[in-house]
Structure formats: structure tokens, C-alpha cells
N, C-alpha and C positions, 0 to 999 in steps of 0.2 A: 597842146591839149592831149591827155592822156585820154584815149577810149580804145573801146571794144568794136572789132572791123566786122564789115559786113558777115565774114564767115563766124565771126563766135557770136554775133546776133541772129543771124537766121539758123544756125547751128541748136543753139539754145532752143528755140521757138521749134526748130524740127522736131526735138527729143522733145520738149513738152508736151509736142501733139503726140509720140507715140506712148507717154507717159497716160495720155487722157483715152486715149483710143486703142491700146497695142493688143490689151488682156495676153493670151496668148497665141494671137493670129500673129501675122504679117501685113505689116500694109505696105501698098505700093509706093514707090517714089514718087509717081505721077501724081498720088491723089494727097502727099505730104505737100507737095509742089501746089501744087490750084487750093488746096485748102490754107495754104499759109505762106500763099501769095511769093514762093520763092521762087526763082527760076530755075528748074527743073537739070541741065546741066550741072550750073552752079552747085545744085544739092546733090548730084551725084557723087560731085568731087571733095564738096563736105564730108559724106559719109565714109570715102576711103580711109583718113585717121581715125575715126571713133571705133570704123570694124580691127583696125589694127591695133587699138588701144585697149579693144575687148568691150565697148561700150554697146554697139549695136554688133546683131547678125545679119548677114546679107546672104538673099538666095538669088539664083538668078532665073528665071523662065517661069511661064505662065502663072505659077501659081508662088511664083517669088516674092521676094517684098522683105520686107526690114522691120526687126524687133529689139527692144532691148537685150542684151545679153546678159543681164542682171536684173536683180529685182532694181527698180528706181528706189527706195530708200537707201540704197547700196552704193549709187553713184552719184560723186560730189558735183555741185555745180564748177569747184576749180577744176574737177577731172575733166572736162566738157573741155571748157576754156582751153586749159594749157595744150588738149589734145587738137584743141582747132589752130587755136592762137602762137600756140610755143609754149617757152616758160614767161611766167609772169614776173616782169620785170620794169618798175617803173624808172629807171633808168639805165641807161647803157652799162653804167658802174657793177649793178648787182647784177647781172649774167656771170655766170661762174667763171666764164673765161676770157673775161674780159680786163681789161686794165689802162687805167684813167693815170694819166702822169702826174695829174692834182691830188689824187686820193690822199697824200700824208700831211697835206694842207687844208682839204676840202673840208669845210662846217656844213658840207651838206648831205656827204654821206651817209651818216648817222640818220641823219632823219629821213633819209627816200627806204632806207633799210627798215625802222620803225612800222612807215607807211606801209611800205609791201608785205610788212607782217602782220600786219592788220588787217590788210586787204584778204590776204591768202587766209588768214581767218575765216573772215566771213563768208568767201568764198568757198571753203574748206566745210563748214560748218551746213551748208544747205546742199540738201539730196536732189534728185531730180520729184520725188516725192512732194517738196516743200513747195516747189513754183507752181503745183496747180490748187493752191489754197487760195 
């Protein structure tokens, strides 16, 4: 089964709550955590690719807390993903550096390739904007 792991579901659900609540404060990690039931470690270690991806800002002391670094029609829902997740890859084969000893035989290449361009599509196509509709 192909899915999406703990960290790019509650990942997601984090940015959507600063998409509903950020305006231009900061909010805390604590109150991202008890409002949308994450475990507060867990989301601290989420947030270190997204600040590093340029997604969110991080402050740290009293009056710290985390915002977007972009407007959210700005940032895709793949940019989310791939910054939690990696690259989007729905099999081994299509990772860039990867190499399958079947590939010049494989009938199935072709189509995991298709898939994943469809997916990154759609994924590509919605902002963080679009998820609080």
C-alpha cells in the first residue's frame, strides 16, 4: 500500500492550522500540538524541514512560535509532502538514483511513471490556501 506517514499527515494538519489561525502572529508549538492532537516532540521534529525548506519560520523564547514564511497560496501541498516525506516516489524505480535490473524488460515502468505524474499533479496544483475550503 502506497500512503502518506504519520509525519506528512500531521505535517499537513500542522500548516493547515497555521494557515486558519497564523494571520501575522506566531503561534506556539504547544498550542499546534493540543489543538490538533499531535504529539508535541513529534511536531517539533516535523517543523525542522519545512523551516529548512522555507515553508515555516521559527523563533525560539517567550514570545516565539512558528508562522508561515510565505503567503499559503504560495506553497503547494507537494512542497509540504516532499519536504516531510522526501521525494515522491511511488516506486523504487522512479527515484532518480535508483536502478532496477528489470527496467529494460519492465511493463510496469511506464505506468508507476504516469501515476506519479498525476499524482505530483494534483499535489502540485493545491496551495496550502486550497485545504482550508
Amino acid at each position: 500500500m502506497i500512503r502518506l506517514t504519520k509525519a506528512g499527515e500531521y505535517g499537513l494538519r500542522a500548516v493547515r492550522y497555521l494557515v486558519e489561525n497564523g494571520d501575522e502572529s506566531r503561534i506556539s508549538i504547544g498550542d499546534i500540538s493540543e489543538n490538533k492532537k499531535i504529539p508535541e516532540p513529534f511536531l517539533r521534529k516535523l517543523f525542522k524541514p519545512l523551516v529548512q525548506q522555507g515553508i515555516i519560520n521559527s523563533t525560539r523564547g517567550v514570545s516565539g512560535g512558528v508562522r508561515l514564511a510565505r503567503e499559503p497560496k504560495e506553497i503547494t501541498v507537494l512542497e509540504v509532502v516532499e519536504a516531510l516525506e522526501g521525494p515522491l516516489a511511488l516506486n523504487e524505480c522512479l527515484l532518480e538514483d535508483a536502478s532496477c535490473e528489470f527496467l529494460s524488460e519492465c511493463g510496469m515502468h511506464d505506468v508507476w511513471e504516469e501515476a506519479q505524474a498525476a499524482m505530483a499533479k494534483v499535489l502540485r496544483s493545491k496551495n496550502l490556501t486550497d485545504l482550508t475550503r
